[in-house]
Every structure is written in structure tokens, then in C-alpha cells.
C-alpha positions as CSV (number, residue, x, y, z in Angstrom):
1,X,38.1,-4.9,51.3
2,X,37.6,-6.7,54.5
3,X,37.9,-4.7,57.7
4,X,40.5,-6.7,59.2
5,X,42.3,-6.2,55.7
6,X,42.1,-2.1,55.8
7,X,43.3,-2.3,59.1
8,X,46.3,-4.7,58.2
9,X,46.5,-1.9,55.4
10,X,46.3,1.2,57.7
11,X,48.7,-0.2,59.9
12,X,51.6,-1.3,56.9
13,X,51.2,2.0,55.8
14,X,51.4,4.4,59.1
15,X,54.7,5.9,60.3
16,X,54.5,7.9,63.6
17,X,52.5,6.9,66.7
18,X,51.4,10.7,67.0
19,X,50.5,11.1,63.8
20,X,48.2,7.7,63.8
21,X,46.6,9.3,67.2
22,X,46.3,12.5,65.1
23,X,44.3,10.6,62.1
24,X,42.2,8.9,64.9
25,X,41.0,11.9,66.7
26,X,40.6,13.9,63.1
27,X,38.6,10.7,61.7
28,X,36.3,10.3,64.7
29,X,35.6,14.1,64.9
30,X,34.7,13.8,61.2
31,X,32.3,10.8,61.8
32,X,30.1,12.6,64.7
33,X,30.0,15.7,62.6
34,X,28.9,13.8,59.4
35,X,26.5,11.7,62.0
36,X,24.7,14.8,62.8
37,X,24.9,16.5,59.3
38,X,23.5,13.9,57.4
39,X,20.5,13.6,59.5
40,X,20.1,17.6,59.0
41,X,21.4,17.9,55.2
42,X,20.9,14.6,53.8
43,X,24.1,12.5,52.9
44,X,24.8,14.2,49.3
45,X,24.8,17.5,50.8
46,X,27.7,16.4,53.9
47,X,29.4,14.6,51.7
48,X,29.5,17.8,49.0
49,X,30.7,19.7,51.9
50,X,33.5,17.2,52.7
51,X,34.6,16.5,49.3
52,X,34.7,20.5,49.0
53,X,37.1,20.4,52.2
54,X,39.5,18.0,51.1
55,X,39.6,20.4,47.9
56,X,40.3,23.3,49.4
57,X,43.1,21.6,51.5
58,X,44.8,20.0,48.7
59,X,46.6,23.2,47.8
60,X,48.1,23.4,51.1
61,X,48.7,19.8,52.3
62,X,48.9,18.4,48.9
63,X,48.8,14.3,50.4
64,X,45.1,14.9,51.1
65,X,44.7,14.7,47.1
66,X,42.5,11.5,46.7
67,X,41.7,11.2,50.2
68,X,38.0,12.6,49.5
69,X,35.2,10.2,49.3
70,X,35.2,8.9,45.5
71,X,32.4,9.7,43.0
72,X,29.8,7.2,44.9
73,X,27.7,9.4,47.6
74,X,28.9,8.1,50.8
75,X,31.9,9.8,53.5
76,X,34.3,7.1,53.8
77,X,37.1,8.4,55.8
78,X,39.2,5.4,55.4
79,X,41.6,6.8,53.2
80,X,41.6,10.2,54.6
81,X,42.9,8.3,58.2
82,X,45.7,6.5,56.3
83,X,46.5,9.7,54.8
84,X,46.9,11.7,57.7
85,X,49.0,8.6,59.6
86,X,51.6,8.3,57.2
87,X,52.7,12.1,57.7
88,X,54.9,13.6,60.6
89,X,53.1,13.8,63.8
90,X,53.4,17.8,63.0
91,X,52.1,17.6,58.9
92,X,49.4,15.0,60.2
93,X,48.7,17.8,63.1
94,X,48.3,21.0,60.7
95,X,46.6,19.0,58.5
96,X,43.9,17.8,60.5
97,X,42.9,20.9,61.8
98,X,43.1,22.7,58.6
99,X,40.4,20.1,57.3
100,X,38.5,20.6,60.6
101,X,38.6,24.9,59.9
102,X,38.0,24.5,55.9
103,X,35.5,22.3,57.0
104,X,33.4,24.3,59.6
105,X,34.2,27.9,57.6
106,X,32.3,25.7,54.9
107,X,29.4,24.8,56.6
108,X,29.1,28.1,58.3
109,X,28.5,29.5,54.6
110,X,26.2,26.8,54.1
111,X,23.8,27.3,57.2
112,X,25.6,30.0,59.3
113,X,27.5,30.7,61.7
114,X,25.8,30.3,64.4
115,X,24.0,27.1,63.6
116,X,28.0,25.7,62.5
117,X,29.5,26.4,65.9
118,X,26.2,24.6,67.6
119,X,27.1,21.9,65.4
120,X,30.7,21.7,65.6
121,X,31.9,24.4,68.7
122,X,33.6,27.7,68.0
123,X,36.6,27.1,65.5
124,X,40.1,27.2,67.1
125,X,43.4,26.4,65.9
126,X,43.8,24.6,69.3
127,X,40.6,22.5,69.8
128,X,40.0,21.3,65.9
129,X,41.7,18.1,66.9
């Protein structure tokens, strides 16, 4: 899809103006974390972590469900942004930030704590968006 066609598509498809800024925020947070992760963990590896997120968010926020990157090995957060915009400004809010938690608590498993909240700041309900 062209990009002037996906953002013809994003925009048909999101409802409130706070819960597009919401998807914004949540999708450029995502892209400097993957930035930095890939260059540590390789691309597979942040995009296991990601796709792991998404799962583990699906039970509670169950319009995440095939926002993940598909089966090819890349992070594309396309979907995920159009998910999150076409929610309530308060759905879209939660959401993001329990991606953003699931997320971090995920990597800090991964390559601990410490090195995590270098990586991404100390988790807070307040700051993950």
C-alpha cells in the first residue's frame, strides 16, 4: 500500500482526536525503542518481544488482536496505530500504556531491569505514553 494510501486509510478509519494523539505518541515511542533494540538484539529478537506484547495485551484490550507485526520479521506499527485511533480517547489511553508496561516488564526479563529502564525509563502508569 502506498503511504499516502495508509494514511487516507488511517484517517477513514480513526474516531477521536485524542485517541489519534494517543496512537501517535504510543507509535512513536514504540519506533525509538525498536530503533535502539534492534541495534542491541537484532530485529527477530525486538520483534519477538513486540509480537509477545501485543499477546499478552490481547486478553485485556482484545482490538489489539492482529495488530502485531505478521509472520514476516519486521515491526510495522501501522496497524497497531489504526488500532489504537479508532478506540475512545480513554480505551486508546489504557491501551497504550498497557503495551508500553507489558512491553518493558518483557524486556526487563529478557536483559534486566536495569538495563530495560536505561533503555526505556522507569515504568509508570503516568509516563508510558
Amino acid at each position: 500500500m502506498a503511504d499516502s494510501d495508509q494514511f487516507d486509510s488511517f484517517n477513514a478509519h480513526a474516531g477521536d482526536p485524542e485517541a489519534r494523539a494517543t496512537a501517535g505518541r504510543a507509535i512513536r515511542r514504540l519506533e525509538e525503542i525498536a530503533s535502539v533494540l534492534t541495534q542491541i538484539l537484532g530485529e527477530s529478537e525486538a520483534t519477538a518481544l513486540f509480537r509477545r506484547s501485543i499477546l499478552l495485551c490481547v486478553k485485556s484490550f482484545p482490538w489489539m488482536k492482529g495488530s502485531g507485526p505478521g509472520f514476516h520479521n519486521s515491526m510495522d506499527l501501522n496497524a497497531l496505530e489504526i488500532s489504537i485511533a479508532q478506540q475512545s480517547a480513554e480505551a486508546a489511553d489504557a491501551g497504550a500504556r498497557f503495551l508500553l508496561l507489558t512491553f518493558q516488564d518483557l524486556l526487563a526479563g529478557y536483559v534486566g531491569t536495569s538495563l530495560a529502564e536505561q533503555l526505556m525509563g522507569k515504568p509508570t502508569q503516568n509516563d508510558a505514553t
